[in-house]
N, C-alpha and C positions, 0 to 999 in steps of 0.2 A: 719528504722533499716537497711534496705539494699536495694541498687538499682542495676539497670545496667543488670542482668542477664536477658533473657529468661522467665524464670519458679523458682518459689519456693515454697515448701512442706514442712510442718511435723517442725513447728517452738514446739522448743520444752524450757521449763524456767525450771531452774535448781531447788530444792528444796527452795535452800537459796534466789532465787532470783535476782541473782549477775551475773544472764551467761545465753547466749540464743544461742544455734544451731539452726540450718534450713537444707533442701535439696537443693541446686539450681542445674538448667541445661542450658543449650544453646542449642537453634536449631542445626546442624537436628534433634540432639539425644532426644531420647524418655527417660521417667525417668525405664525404663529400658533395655537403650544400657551403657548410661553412666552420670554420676550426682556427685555432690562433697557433701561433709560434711562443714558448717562453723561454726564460736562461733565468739560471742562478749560477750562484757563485758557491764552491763546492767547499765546505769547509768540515774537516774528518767522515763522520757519516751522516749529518746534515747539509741541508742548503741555505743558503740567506740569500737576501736583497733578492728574491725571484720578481721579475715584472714582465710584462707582455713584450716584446720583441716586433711580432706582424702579426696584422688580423684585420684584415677593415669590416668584418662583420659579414660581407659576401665574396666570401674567396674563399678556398679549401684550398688547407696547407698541408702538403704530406712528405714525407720521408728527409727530414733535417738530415744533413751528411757532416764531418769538419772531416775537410781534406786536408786543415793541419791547423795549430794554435789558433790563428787568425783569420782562417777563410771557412766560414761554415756555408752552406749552400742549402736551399729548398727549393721543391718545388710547389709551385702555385697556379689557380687557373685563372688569374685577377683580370689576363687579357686573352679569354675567350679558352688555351689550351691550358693542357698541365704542362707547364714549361721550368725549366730550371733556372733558379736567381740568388746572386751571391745577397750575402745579407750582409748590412755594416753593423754588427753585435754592441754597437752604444747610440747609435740611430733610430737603429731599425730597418732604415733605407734597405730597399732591393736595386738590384741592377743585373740587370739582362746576362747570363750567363751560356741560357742555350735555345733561344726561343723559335719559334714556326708553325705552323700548320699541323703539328705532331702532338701527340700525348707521351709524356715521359713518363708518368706512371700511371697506377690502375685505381679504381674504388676503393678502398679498403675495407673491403669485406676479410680479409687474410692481411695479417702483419707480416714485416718483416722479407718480403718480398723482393728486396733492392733493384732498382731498375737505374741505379746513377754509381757513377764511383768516378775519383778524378779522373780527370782525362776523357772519361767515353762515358754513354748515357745511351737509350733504349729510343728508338723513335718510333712511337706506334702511332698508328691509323687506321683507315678501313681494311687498306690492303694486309697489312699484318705489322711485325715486328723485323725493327734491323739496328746495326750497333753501329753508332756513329764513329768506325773507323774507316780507313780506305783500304778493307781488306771487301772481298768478294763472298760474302759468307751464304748458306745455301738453307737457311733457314728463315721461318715467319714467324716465331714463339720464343719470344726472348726473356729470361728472369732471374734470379738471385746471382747477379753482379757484382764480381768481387775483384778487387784491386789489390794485388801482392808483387811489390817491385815495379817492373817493369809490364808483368806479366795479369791479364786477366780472366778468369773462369767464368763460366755460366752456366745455366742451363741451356739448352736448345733444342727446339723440335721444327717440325713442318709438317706441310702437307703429306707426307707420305713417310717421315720416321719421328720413331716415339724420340721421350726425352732423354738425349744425351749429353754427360759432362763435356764441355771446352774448354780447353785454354789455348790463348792466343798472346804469341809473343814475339815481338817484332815482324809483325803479318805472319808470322808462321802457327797455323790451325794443329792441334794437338785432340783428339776424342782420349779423353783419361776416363773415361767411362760411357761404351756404347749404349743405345737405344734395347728397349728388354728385346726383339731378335724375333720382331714375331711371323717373320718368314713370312712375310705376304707376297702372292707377284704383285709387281709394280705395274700388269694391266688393269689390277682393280684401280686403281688408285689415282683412278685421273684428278687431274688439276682444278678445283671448283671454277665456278665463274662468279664474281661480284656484280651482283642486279642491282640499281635501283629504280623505284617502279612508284607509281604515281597513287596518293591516298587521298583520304578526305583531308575540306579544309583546305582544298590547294596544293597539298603540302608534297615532299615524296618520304618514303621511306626504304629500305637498304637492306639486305641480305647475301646471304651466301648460298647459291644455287649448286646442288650437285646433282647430276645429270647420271641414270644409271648406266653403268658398264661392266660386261666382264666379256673377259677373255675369247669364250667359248658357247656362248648362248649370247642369244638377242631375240629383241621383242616381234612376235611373229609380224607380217608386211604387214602395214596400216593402222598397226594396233600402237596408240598413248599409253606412255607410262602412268601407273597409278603417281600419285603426288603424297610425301610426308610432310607436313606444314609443321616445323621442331618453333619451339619459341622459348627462349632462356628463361631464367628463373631472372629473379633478384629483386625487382625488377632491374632494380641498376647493372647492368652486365651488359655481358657481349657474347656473339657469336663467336665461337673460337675459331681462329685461325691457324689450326695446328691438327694434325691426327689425334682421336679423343678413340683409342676403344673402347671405353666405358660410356662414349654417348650413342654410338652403334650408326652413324649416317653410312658408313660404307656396310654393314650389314643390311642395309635395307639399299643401296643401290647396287650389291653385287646381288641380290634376287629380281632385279628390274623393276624397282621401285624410288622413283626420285626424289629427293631433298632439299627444302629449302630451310636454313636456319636465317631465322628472320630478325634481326636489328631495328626492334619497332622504336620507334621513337619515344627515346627515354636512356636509348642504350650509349655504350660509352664506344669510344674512338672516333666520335665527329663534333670535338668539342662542346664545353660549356651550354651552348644554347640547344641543342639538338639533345644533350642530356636532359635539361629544364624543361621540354616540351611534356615532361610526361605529370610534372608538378601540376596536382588537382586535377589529370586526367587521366590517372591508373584505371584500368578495366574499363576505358573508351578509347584511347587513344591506342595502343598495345592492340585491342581487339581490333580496331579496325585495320590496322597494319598490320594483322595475319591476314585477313581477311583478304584483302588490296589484294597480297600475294601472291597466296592461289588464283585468286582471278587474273591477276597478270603474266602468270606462268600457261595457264589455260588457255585464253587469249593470243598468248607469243606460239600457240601450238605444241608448248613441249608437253602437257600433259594430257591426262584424261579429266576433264572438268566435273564426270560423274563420280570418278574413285579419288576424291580428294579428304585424306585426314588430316587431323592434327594432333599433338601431342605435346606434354610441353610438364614440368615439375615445379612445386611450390606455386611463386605467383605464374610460372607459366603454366600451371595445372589451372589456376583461375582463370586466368585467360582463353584454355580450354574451353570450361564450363562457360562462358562467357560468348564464345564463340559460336557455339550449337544450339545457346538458347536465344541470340538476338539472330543468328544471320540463316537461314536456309542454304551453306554451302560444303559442307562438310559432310561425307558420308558415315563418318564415324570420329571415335576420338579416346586419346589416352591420357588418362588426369593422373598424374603420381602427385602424393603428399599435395595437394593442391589448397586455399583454404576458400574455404564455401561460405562463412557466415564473416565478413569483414569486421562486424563490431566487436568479434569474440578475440578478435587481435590485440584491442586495447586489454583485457585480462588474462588471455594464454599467451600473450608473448612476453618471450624473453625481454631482460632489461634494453639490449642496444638496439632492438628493432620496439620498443614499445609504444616510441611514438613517430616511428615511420609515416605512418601512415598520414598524420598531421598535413606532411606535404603532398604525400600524391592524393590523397581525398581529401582533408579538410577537417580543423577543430576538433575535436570531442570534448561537448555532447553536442556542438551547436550546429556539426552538420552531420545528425546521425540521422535523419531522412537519406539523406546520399549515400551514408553507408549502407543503406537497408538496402537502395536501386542496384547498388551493385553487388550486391551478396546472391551470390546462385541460389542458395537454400530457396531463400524467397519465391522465388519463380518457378520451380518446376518443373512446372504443366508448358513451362517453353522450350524445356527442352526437347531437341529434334534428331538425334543420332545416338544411335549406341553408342555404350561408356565402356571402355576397359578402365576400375580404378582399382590402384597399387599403391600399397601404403605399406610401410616401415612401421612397427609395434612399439619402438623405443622412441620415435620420432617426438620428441618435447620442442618444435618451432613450431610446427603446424601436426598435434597431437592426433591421434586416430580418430577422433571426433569427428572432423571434418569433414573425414571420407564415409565413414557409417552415416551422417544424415543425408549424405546426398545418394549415396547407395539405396538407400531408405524408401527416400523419394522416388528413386528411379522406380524400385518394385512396387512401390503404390500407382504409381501410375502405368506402369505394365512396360517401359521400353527394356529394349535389351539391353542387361549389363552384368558386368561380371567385375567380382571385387577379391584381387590375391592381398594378402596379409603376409611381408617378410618379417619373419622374426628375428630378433635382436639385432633389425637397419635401424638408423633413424632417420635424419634431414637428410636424402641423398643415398644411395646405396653406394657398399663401399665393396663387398666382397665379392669375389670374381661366382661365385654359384647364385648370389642374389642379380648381378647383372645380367648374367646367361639365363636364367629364368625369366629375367626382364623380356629382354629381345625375344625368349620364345615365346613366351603368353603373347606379347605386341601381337608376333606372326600365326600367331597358332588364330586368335583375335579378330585379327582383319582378315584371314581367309574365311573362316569362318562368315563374317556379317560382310564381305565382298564379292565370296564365292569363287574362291579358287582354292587348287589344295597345293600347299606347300609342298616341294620335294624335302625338306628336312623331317627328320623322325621326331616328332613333338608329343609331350604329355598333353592328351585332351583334360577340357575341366569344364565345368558345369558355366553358361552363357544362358541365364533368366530371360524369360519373356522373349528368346531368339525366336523360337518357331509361331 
């Protein structure tokens, strides 16, 4: 059907069968710097007459939809949001279908996701996710959007319940499949709060602050909660605005421990430009917006400015490393699958990230000085806080490598650190015994190098250069 490009997404057949769209892109650009719209004309099980439909060279086009023979729709961020626009399929022309202050859909890091379907579409932002109908829906996580008849399905989650099937049909709310039931009380579970707090450069940056709480214990009189400083991967991403058990923020605020999942600049839901802020300033911009964080949480009183970590996976494990070796604020830190030598990007990564990095550092080879500044490996001897690092053994994004030279490093130069190995994870832990190991080594970890002892029953493990 089509060759020659880079990357293609989101093939989409017309009703009648007669027409076929797609996304395509070209290296360096990611499918969300910039991506084109095409159509062919479907003929048995070939296509012909394929040409480019939209694409002005800086716009990222995602998820084509045909809500019938003649109205096909995409979304586009041409004027600042990801907003959705009918397209004239012999023009090209777009015209305003749902546009505002909102993101209609995500990065595409994961296909197939559907955030549109006739009639109703997803409107996200900082504060979360909601369905452009006028029913009262009680959720912030909205995804795979399906349109049947009259009737629509979804996902949906929130603050406080996992992901549940919906349908909704003439305003009336249907769960065709509850949340997995995990019996939490809802006093753990309070309500975050959306910070935004003031960075270098002027500039601000955005988070989601969660405040410890439980039920039946509190922090003895006078005493600040320690602070967790979470920072996303991708870097392209977001802080979630939904219940994550697998990211653990309420295992560490039901032991009195607070949370901030930080939206450094670069991260998505605050449009086009506050994404771009991070182009050519990954592992300076990112770090300094943990940074900001904790000190403006310290600062506002909620925490303890002494017991403040950070933690954070992939580029947010770099960010980590990045964090304890330029800044003196962190009392310790947790680097999963992180990567420590940036140049080694351009030959261990996969094909659709291979030349990522092009945009948020710069050329190769011609700006491999800059890659060096910001590659942890390099420096070392700057780093300034205990390491817990965690690595996946199957991991092929950011391969075990990574983590062994910087491990490495630490025991040459004597600080404390301690490095677990999950066997057969890879980018990300997925099974419910690798993330429960996760959270307890965290805990077992920072009590350890904070000096307090956990009430949980935890396996000890050997923490180098501690004493």
């Amino acid at each position: 059907i089509a060759t020659g490009a880079d990357f293609y997404a989101s093939p989409r057949v017309s009703p009648d069968g007669r027409s076929i769209v797609w996304i395509q892109w070209m290296h360096p650009n990611m499918p969300w710097d910039a991506t084109e719209l095409w159509i062919a004309e479907l003929d048995g099980a070939s296509a012909v007459n394929a040409r480019k439909l939209v694409g002005n060279g800086d716009e990222a086009l995602q998820e084509p939809l045909w809500w019938s023979d003649e109205t096909l729709v995409v979304a586009s961020d041409r004027d600042e949001w990801w907003n959705l626009y009918r397209v004239d399929v012999v023009s090209g022309e777009l015209s305003a279908e749902a546009v505002g202050p909102f993101e209609i859909v995500e990065p595409h890091w994961v296909f197939g996701g559907a955030r549109h379907a006739e009639g109703a579409h997803v409107l996200g932002d900082r504060y979360g996710d909601r369905l452009s109908v006028d029913v009262d829906l009680p959720y912030t996580a909205i995804g795979s959007l399906r349109r049947a008849g009259d009737a629509y399905t979804f996902v949906a989650s929130s603050y406080t319940t996992s992901n549940e099937v919906v349908r909704l049909v003439d305003g009336a709310v249907e769960i065709l499949l509850p949340g997995s039931g995990l019996g939490l009380d809802p006093a753990y579970l309070a309500e975050p709060e959306l910070v935004t707090f003031p960075t270098t450069g002027d500039d601000v940056a955005h988070g989601v602050f969660y405040a410890p709480v439980h039920p039946d214990v509190e922090l003895p009189e006078g005493e600040l909660a320690p602070l967790m400083v979470f920072v996303h991967g991708g870097p392209t991403g977001a802080a979630q605005r939904r219940l994550v058990p697998g990211r653990g923020h309420r295992f560490w605020t039901s032991r009195g421990v607070a949370v901030i999942d930080v939206d450094y600049r670069g991260s998505t839901r605050y449009g086009r430009t506050y994404r771009r802020k991070l182009l050519g300033n990954w592992c300076v911009s990112d770090v300094d917006d943990a940074v900001a964080a904790a000190r403006f949480l310290a600062e506002r009183g909620d925490v303890d400015r002494e017991r403040l970590v950070i933690e954070g996976g992939s580029s947010g494990g770099t960010l980590v490393l990045l964090a304890i070796a330029n800044h003196e604020v962190f009392a310790a830190g947790t680097n999963l699958f992180g990567v420590t030598d940036m140049a080694a990007l351009i030959t261990d990564d996969h094909k659709f990230e291979s030349q990522y990095t092009f945009g948020l550092i710069g050329p190769w080879p011609e700006a491999a000085d800059e890659y060096a500044r910001r590659s942890p490996i390099n420096f070392p001897e700057r780093l300034s806080a205990p390491l817990l690092v965690l690595q996946g053994t199957d991991d092929t994004v950011v391969p075990p490598a990574h983590s062994e030279k910087i491990v490495e490093a630490l025991r040459e130069r004597g600080l404390p650190v301690a490095y677990q190995t999950f066997e057969g994870e890879g980018h990300g832990f997925r099974s419910a015994d690798a993330i429960v190991r996760w959270f307890e080594s965290d805990l077992y970890f920072y009590g350890r190098v904070l000096g307090f002892e956990p009430a949980d029953a935890l396996t000890a493990f050997e923490i180098e250069n501690l004493d």
